[in-house]
C-alpha positions as CSV (number, residue, x, y, z in Angstrom):
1,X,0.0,0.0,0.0
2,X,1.5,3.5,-0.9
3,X,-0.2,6.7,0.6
4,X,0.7,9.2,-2.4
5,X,0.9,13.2,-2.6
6,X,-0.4,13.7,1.1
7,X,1.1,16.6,2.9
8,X,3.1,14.1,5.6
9,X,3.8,15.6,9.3
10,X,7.7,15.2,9.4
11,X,9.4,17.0,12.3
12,X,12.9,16.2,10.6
13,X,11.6,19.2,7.6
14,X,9.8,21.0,10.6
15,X,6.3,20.4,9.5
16,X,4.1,19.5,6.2
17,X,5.7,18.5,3.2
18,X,4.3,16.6,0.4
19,X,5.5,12.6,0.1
20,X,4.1,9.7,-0.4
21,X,4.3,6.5,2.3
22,X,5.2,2.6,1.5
23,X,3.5,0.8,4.1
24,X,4.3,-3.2,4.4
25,X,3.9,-5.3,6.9
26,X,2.1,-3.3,9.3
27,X,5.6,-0.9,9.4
28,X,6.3,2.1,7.3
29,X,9.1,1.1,4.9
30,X,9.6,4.3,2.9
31,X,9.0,8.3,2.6
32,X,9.8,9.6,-0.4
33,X,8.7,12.4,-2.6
34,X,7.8,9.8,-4.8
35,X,7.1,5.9,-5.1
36,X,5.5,3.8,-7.6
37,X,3.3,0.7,-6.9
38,X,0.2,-0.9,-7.8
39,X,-2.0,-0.2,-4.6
40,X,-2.3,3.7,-3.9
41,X,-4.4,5.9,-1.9
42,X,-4.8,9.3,-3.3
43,X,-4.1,11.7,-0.7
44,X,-3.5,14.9,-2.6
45,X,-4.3,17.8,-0.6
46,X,-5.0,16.1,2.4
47,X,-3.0,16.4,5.8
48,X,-1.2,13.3,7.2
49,X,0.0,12.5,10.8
50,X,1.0,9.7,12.9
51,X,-1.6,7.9,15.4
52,X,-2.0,10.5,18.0
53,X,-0.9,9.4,21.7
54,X,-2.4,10.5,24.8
55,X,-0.1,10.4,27.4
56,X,-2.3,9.9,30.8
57,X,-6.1,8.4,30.2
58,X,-8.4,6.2,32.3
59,X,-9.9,4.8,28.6
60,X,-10.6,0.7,29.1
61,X,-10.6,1.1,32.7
62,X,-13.1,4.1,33.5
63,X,-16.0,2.5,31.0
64,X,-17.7,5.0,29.0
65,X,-20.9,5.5,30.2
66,X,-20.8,2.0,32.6
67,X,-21.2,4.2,35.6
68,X,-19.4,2.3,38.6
69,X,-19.9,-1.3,37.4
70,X,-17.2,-0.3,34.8
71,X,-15.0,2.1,37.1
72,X,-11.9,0.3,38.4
73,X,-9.8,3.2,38.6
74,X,-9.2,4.0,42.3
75,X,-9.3,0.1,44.4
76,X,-9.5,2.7,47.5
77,X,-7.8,-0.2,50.0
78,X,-5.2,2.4,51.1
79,X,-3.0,5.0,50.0
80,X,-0.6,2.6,49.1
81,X,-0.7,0.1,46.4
82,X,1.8,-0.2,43.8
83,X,1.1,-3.8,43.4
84,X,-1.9,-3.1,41.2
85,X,-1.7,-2.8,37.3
86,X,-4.2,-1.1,35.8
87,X,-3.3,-5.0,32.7
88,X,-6.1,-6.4,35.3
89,X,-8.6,-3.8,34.7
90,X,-8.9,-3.3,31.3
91,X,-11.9,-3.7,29.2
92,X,-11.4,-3.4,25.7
93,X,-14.2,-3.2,24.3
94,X,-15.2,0.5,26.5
95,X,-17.5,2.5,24.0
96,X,-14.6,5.2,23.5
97,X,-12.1,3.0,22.4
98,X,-13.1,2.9,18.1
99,X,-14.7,6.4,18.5
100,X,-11.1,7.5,19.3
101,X,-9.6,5.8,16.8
102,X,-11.9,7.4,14.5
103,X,-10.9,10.9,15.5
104,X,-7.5,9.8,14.7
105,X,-6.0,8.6,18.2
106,X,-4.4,4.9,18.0
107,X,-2.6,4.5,22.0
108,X,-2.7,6.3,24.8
109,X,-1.4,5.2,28.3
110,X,-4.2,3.5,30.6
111,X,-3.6,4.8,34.5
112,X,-5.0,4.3,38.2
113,X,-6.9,7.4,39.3
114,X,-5.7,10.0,41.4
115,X,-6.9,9.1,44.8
116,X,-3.8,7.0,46.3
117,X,-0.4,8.3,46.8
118,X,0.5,5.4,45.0
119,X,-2.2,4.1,42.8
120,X,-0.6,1.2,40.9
121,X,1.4,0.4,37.5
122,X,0.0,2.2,33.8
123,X,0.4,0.4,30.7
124,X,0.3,1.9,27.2
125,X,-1.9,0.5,25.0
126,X,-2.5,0.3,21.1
127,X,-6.5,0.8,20.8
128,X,-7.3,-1.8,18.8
129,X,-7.6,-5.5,20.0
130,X,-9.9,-7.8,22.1
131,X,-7.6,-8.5,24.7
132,X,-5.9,-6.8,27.1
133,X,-2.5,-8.3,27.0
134,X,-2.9,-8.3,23.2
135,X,-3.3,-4.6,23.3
136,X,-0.4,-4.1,25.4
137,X,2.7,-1.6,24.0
138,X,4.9,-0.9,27.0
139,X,3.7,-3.1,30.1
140,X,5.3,-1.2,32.6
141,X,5.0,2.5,31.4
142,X,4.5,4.7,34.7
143,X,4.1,4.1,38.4
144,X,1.0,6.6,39.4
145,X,1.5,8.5,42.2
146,X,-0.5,11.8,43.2
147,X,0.1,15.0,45.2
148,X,-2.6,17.6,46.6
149,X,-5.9,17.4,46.7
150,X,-6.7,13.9,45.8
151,X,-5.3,11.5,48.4
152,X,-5.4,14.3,50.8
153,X,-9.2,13.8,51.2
154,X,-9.4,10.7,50.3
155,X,-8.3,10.0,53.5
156,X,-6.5,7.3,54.0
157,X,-4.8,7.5,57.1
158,X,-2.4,11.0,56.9
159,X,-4.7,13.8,55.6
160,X,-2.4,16.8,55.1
161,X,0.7,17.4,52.0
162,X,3.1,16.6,54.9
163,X,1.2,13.3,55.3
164,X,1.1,12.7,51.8
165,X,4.7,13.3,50.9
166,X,5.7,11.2,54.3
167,X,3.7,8.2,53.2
168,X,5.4,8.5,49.5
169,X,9.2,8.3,51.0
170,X,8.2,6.0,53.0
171,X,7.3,3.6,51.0
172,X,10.7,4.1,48.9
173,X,12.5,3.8,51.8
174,X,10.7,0.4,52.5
175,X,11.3,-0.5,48.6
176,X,15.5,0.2,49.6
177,X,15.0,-1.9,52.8
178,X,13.6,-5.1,50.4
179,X,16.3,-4.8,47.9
180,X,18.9,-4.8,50.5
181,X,16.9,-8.0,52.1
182,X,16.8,-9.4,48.6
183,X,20.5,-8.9,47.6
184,X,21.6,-10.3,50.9
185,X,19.7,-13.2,49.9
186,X,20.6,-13.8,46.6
187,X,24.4,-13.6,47.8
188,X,23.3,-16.4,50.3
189,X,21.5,-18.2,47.8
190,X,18.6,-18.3,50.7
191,X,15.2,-18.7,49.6
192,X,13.4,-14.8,49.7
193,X,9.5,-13.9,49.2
194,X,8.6,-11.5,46.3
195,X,6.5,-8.9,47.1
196,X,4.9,-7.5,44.1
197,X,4.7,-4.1,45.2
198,X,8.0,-3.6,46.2
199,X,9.2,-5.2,42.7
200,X,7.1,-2.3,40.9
201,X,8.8,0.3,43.2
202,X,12.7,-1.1,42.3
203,X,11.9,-0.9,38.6
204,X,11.4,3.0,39.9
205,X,13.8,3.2,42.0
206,X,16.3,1.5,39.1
207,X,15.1,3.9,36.8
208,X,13.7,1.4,34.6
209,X,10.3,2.8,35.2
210,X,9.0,6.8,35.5
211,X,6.7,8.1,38.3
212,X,3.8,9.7,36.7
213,X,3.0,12.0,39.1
214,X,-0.4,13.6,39.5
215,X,0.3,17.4,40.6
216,X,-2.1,20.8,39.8
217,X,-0.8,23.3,42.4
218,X,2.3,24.5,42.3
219,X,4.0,23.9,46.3
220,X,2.7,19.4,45.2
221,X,4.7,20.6,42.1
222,X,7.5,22.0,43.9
223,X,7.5,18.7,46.3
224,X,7.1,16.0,43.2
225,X,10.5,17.9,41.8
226,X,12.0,17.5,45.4
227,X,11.1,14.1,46.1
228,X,12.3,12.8,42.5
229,X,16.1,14.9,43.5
230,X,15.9,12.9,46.3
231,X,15.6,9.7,45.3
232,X,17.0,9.9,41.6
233,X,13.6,9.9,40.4
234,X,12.6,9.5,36.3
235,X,9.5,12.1,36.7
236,X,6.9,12.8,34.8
237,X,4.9,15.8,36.1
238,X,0.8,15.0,35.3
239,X,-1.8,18.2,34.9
240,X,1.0,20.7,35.7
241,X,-2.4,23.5,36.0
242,X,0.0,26.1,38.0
243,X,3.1,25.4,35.8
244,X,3.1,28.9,34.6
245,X,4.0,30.4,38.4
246,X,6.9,28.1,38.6
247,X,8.2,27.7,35.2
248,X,11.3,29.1,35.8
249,X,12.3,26.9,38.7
250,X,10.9,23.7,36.3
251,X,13.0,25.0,33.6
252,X,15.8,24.1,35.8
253,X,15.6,20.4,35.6
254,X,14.6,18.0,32.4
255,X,11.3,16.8,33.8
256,X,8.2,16.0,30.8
257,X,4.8,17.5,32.1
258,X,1.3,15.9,30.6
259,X,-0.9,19.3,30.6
260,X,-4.2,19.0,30.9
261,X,-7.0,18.4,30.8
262,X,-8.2,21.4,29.8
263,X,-12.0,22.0,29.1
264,X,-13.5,21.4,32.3
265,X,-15.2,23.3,35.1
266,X,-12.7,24.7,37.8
267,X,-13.9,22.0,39.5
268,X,-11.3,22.3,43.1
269,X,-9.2,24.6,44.1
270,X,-6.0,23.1,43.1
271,X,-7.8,24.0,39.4
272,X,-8.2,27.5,39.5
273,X,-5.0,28.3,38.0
274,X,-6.0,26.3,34.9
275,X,-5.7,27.9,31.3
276,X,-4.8,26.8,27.8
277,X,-2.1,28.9,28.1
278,X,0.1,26.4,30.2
279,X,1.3,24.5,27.6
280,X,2.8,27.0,25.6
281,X,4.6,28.5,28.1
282,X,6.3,25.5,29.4
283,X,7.4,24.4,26.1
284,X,8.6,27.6,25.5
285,X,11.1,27.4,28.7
286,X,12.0,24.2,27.0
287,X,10.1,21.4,28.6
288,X,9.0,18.1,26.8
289,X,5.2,19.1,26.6
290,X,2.4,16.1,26.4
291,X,-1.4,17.7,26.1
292,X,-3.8,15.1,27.9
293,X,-7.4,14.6,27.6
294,X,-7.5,12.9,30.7
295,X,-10.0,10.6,29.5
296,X,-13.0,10.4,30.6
297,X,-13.1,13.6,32.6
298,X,-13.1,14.7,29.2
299,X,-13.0,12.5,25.6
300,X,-10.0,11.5,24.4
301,X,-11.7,11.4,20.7
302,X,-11.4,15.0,21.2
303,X,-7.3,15.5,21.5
304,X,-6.9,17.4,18.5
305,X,-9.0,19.6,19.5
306,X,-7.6,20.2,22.8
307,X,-3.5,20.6,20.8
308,X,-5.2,23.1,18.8
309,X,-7.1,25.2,21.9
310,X,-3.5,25.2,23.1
311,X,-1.8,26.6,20.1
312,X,-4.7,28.8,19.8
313,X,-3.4,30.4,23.6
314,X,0.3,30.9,22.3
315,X,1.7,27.2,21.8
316,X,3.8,26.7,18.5
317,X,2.1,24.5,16.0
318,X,4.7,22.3,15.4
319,X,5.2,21.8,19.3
320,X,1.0,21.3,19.4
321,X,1.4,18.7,17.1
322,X,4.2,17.1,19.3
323,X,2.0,17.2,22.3
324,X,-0.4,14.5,20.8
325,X,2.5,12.3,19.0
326,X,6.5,12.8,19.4
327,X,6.4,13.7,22.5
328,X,4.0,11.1,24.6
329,X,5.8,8.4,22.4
330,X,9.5,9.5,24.2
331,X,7.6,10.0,27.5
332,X,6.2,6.9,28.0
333,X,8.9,4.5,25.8
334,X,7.4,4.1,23.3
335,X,9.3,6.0,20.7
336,X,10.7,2.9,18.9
337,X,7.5,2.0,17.4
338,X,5.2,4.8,17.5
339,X,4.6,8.4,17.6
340,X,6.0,9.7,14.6
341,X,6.1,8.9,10.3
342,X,8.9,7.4,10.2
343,X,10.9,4.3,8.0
344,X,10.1,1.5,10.5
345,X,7.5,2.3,13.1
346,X,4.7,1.5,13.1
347,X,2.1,1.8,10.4
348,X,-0.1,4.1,12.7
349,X,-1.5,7.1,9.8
350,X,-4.4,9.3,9.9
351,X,-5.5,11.1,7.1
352,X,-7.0,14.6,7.6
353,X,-8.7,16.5,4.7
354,X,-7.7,19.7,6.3
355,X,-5.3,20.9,8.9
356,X,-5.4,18.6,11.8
357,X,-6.0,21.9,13.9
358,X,-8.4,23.1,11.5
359,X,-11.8,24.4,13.3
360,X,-14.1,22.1,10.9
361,X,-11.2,19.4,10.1
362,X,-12.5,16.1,9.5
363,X,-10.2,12.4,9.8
364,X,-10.7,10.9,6.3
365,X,-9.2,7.5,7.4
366,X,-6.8,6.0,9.7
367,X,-4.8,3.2,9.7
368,X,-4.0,1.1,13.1
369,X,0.0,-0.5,12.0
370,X,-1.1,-1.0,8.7
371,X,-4.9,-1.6,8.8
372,X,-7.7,0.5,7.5
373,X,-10.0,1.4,10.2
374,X,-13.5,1.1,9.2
375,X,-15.1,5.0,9.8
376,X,-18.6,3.0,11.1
């Protein structure tokens, strides 16, 4: 299959320029201004971009209009569970899942809600498939932890930012105590007991997996930023709302932040700082910017539309059009195979007969790693 003449999103040339695609295999195997074969799709005219990637969603695991029979995001046992993986939650076949492909968004990265200081393991996900392992792109992607408001009233056990930030060190400190237990073991060759939550927090504490950490106000900011110095930390900063007030201090260090969502009520206090200005002001100070739609406190079949709100308030187009590609691929590791057009990722294309941030834009097809997706 060859896409030909379509105005192809390549951040290499800084934007749009016309090529055609050689897809094969379910991988793209060429860009070139021009390649012959017998199978074409005529996209003169039209705008083409990879599969866009939201960063932080609760899609398969906060069921579109299920209501609490299909809500597994918070297990509300206690403030601290990173032995849950949101892999035993998902449902794939949640309402939203083909109406955001549709609107031209092909993974995202499924986490525990907000309500634990430690809510469990995210996985990012292609949307396609029928079952949850099957769907699985990076099994390990975050650890989700939150600041603030959230677990403050939740109320499991400590109830004030002191409490919260305690707990959170505390159980790192616990996670160094096992891996000292464990080596000493090992060295002994002495039978030791897993504990599944502690083997989530060495993959963070090794660095081989990011805290995604839930933060709106800007002192939880300030004391996600401390707590990753202190313990070597790969952070991720999630909702970043009073970003702008600190931006210089953030601009310090090399920390992603997943901004959003944005169209919603001021709904706490920890939210009145919100504005779609955020993104483009920490991008401009030179963060790695995600936008998130934070499914489904508002649609992720709606993304684009969020990147373009964004850009509206001062972001760069080109860095809008990261947001919801590039960037969430190198955030949560999935860069290899998604998130951008590129000879040998995969096949993940959506067609757009206008401008992707285009007020009346409409996706004219997608492609899910090489597949037409049906637009019923």
């Amino acid at each position: 299959m060859i896409i030909k003449n379509g105005n192809v999103l390549l951040f290499e040339e800084g934007g749009f320029v016309v090529r055609d695609i050689e897809i094969k295999n379910g991988k793209i195997k060429r860009i070139a201004p021009e390649i012959e074969g017998a199978e074409c799709y005529d996209a003169a005219g039209k705008y083409i971009t990879p599969g866009l990637i939201d960063a932080h969603s609760h899609i398969c695991i906060s069921e579109e209009g299920m209501g609490a029979i299909g809500d597994d995001c918070n297990d509300y046992s206690g403030a601290l569970t990173p032995e849950l993986e949101v892999l035993d939650g998902l449902y794939p076949f949640d309402k939203a899942v083909a109406e955001s492909v549709r609107a031209g968004v092909t993974a995202a990265c499924v986490c525990p809600g907000s309500d634990a200081v430690i809510g469990g393991v995210s996985s990012a996900i292609r949307l396609a498939g029928t079952v949850a392992d099957d769907m699985l792109v990076r099994r390990y992607a975050a650890l989700k932890c939150s600041l603030g408001e959230n677990p403050k009233t939740a109320k499991h056990g400590f109830q004030s930012r002191m409490g919260t930030a305690y707990q959170f060190r505390k159980c790192l400190e616990d996670a160094l105590d096992y891996k000292h237990q464990k080596q000493e073991a090992e060295k002994k060759q002495e039978y030791f007991k897993k504990d599944i939550g502690m083997e989530h927090l060495l993959l963070v504490l090794d660095r081989k997996m990011p805290v995604h950490m839930h933060v709106h106000r800007s002192d939880d900011i300030c004391t996600a930023v401390r707590l990753a110095q202190e313990y070597n930390l790969d952070l991720v900063l999630v909702h970043c709302t009073d970003g702008i007030s600190v931006v210089d201090y953030l601009a310090r260090f090399d920390y992603p932040v997943i901004v959003g969502p944005g169209m919603t009520p001021r709904s706490k206090q920890e939210t009145w700082g919100k504005t779609y200005a955020t993104a483009g002001v920490l991008s401009k100070a030179g963060l790695k910017v995600c936008i998130t739609a934070d499914h489904d406190v508002t649609p992720l079949y709606f993304l684009s539309v969020y990147a373009g709100l964004a850009v509206r308030h001062g972001m760069e187009e080109l860095e809008g059009l990261k947001a919801i590609t590039k960037n969430p691929a190198e955030v949560l590791g999935i860069a290899d195979c998604k998130g951008e057009l590129k000879t040998g990722l995969d096949a993940d294309i959506v067609i757009w007969n206008k401008h992707p941030f285009a007020y009346d834009t409409q996706v004219e097809q997608v492609f899910q790693e090489g597949k037409a997706v049906s637009k019923e």
